[in-house]
N, C-alpha and C positions, 0 to 999 in steps of 0.2 A: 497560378493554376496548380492542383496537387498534383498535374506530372513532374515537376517541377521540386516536388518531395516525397515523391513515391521512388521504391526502389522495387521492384518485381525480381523475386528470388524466383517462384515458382507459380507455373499457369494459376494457381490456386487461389493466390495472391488478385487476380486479374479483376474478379469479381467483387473483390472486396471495398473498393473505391469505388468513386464518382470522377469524373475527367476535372467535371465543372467546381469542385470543390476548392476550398483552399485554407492554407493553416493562417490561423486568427490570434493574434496577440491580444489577449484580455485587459493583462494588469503586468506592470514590473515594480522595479524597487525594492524586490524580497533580498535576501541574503542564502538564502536556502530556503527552496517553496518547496513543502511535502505533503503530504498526506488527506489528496482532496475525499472528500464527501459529500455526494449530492443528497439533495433533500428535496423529492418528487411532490410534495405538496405544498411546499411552498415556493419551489423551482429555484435553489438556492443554491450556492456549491461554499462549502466551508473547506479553509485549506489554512496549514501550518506554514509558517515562516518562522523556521526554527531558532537558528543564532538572533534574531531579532525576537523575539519569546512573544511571538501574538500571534493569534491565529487571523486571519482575514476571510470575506463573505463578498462572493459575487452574486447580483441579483442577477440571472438568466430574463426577465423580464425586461430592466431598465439597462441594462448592463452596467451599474453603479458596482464600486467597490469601496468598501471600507472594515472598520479594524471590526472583527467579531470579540476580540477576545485579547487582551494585554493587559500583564501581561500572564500569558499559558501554561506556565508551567514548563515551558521550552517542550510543548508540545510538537510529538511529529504525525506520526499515523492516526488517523482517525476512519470510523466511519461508520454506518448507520445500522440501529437495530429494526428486529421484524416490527418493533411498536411507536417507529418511527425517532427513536431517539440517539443523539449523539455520542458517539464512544471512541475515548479519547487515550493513547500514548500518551503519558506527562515526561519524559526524560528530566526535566529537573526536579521535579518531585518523586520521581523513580516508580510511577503507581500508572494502576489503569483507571479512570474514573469514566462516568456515565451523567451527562448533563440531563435533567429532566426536560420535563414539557414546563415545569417552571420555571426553569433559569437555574435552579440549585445543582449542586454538584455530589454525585455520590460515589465514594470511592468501591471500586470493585475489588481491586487488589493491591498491595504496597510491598507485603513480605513474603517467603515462603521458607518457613522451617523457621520461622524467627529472623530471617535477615531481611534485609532490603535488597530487591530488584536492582539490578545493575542500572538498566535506562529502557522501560519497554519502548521499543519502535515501530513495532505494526502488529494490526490489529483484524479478525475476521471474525463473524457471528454466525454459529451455526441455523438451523430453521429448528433446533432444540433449546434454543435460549444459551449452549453451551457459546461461552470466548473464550477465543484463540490466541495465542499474541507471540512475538517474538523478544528476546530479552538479550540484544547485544550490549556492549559497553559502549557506544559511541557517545553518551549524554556523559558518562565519566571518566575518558580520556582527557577531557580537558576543561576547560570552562566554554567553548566556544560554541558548546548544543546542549550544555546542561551546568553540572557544577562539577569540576574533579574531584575525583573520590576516588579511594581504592574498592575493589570488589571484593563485598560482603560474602557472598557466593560462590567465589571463585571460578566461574564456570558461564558461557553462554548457552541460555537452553530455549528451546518454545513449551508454554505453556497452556494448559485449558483452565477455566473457572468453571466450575458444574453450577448450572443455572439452578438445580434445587435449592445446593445448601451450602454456595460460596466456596467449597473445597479448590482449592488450587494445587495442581500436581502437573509434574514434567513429564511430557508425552514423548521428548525426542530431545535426547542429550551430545548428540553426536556430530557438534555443529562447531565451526569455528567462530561464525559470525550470525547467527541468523537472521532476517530481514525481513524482507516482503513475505506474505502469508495469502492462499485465496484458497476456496474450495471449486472441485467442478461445479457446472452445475447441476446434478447427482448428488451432488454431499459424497460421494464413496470414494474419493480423492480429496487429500491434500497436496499444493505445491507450498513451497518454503525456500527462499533465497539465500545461499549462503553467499557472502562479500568478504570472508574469510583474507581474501587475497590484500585487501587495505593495511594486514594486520602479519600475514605469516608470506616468504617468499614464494613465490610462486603454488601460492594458496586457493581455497575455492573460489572460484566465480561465474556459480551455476547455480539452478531451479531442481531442487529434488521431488520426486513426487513418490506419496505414501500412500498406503490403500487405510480408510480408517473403518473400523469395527463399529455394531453395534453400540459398546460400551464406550463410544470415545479413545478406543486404541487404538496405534498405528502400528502397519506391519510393514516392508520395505524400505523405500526409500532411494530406491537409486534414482542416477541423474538423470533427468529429465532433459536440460538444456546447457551449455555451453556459451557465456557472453562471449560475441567476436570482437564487441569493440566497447572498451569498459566493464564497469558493471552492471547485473542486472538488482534492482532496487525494489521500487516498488511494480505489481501488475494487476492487474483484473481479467478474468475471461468475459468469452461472451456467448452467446444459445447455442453454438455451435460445438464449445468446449475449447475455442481454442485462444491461446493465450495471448496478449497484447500488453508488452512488461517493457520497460524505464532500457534505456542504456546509453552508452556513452555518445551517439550520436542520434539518437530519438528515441521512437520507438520501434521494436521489432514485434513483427508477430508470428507464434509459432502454432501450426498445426496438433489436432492433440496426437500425433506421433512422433513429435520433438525435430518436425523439420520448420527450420527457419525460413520462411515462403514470403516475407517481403518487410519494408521498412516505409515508416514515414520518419522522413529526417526533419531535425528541431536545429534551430540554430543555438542552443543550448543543450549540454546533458540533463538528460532528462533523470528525476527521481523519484515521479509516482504517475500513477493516474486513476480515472475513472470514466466509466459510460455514465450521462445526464442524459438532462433533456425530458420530454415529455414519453418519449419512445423508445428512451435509453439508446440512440443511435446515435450523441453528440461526444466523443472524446475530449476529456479536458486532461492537460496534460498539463504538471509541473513541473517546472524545468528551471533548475538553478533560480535565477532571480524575476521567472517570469510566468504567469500562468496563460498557456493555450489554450487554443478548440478548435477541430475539426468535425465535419458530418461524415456519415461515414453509413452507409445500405448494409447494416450489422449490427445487431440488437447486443449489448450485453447482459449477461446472465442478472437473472432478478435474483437480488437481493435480500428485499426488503419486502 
């Protein structure tokens, strides 16, 4: 039953469930499962299996799984533009590319200022065609999510690509680690993950949230949220604005006024997720070597 994995932080929380629901084990066998993306017309859900460099494809219909993609690039983050198309984190090719309605692959971004990209890890599409992404070093710490390299760049920063004319420039350089990426649903917020803490002692590991400009500029940036138990990775909102993000013992979700009002616990740490489904009310959650699903009386923010 989901009482069963529900935590109620706060009455707010209360609403948000079903009693009669419960968490559904999809698929295992990943090594690190990240960065799902559902796909509403074909009722699909594509998700990374990083150290294993293939992406994977759950049919929502048959409930079939099999390989989409090996191997990926040591793809992690992905996820879907307004024209229905796949957009993809490569960590081992250090680029961001964009799968057609043909099957070809078209690189969006690889360098910036003449270098190469550390390892992009997550990725979001504005309703301007502008992409968003994050650029830690985790695909080149070692071989084990990418290929070791040293940092061209010197620096982890989040990035935009202008959907006119391909320009890529750094929106926010003040990160140690950056991550997970989502917009309200407003577009007048960004959040951004930093995981900083993996990397520096008692470093970040918290959701910052920025007010963005007309022009694609960010102003702010303070903390948003605080992980209580692990990291926070990847998240997604949902109609209401508020946030449902990865941690070390499921999922938590926060109010959009950064209070923590209740958890669904994973028997794995979780490190992405997304709203599927036909009514966008199905949570699928990736977690370590398994991909979930729960229902859930709460629509996430469209997309797409």
């Amino acid at each position: 039953m989901f009482r069963d994995v529900a935590v109620v932080l706060d009455d707010r929380f209360q609403r948000l469930f079903i009693g009669s629901a419960r968490l559904e084990k999809l698929a295992d066998g990943c090594r690190w499962a990240e960065g799902p993306a559902y796909f509403p017309a074909g009722r699909y859900l594509i998700w990374s299996d990083v150290p294993n460099d293939r992406m994977m494809r759950f049919d929502e219909t048959s409930g079939a799984v099999s390989i989409f993609r090996a191997p990926s690039g040591y793809s992690n983050g992905n996820t879907v533009d307004r024209q229905g198309r796949l957009v993809t984190c490569e960590h081992g090719n250090r680029r961001v590319t964009r799968t057609e309605h043909d099957g070809s692959i078209t690189v969006l971004a690889s360098h910036y200022q003449g270098k190469r990209f550390n390892s992009p890890n997550d990725v979001a599409v504005k309703s301007d065609g502008s992409i968003w992404f994050t650029d830690p070093a985790y695909g080149i710490d070692s071989d084990y999510e990418g290929h070791k390299a040293e940092s061209e760049i010197g620096a982890c920063h989040v990035y935009r690509i202008d959907p006119h004319n391909g320009e890529v420039r750094i929106v926010a350089e003040d990160f140690v680690r950056p991550n997970g990426i989502a917009f309200s649903p407003d577009e007048k917020r960004l959040y951004v993950a930093d995981t900083g803490a993996t990397h520096v002692k008692d470093g970040p590991r918290h959701i910052r949230v920025f007010e963005v400009d007309d022009r694609g500029g960010l102003s702010g940036g303070k903390v948003f949220a605080t992980c209580t138990h692990g990291l926070f990775d990847g998240f997604r909102l949902d109609e209401a604005g508020r946030i449902w993000t990865s941690a070390g013992d499921g999922v938590h979700c926060y109010e959009s006024d950064g209070t923590l009002i209740g958890k669904i616990l994973v028997p794995e740490a979780v490190a992405n997720l997304v709203f599927g489904g036909p009514k966008r009310n199905r949570l699928y959650i990736c977690a370590t070597t398994s991909l979930y699903a729960i229902m859930l009386p709460v629509n996430g923010a469209k997309t797409f």
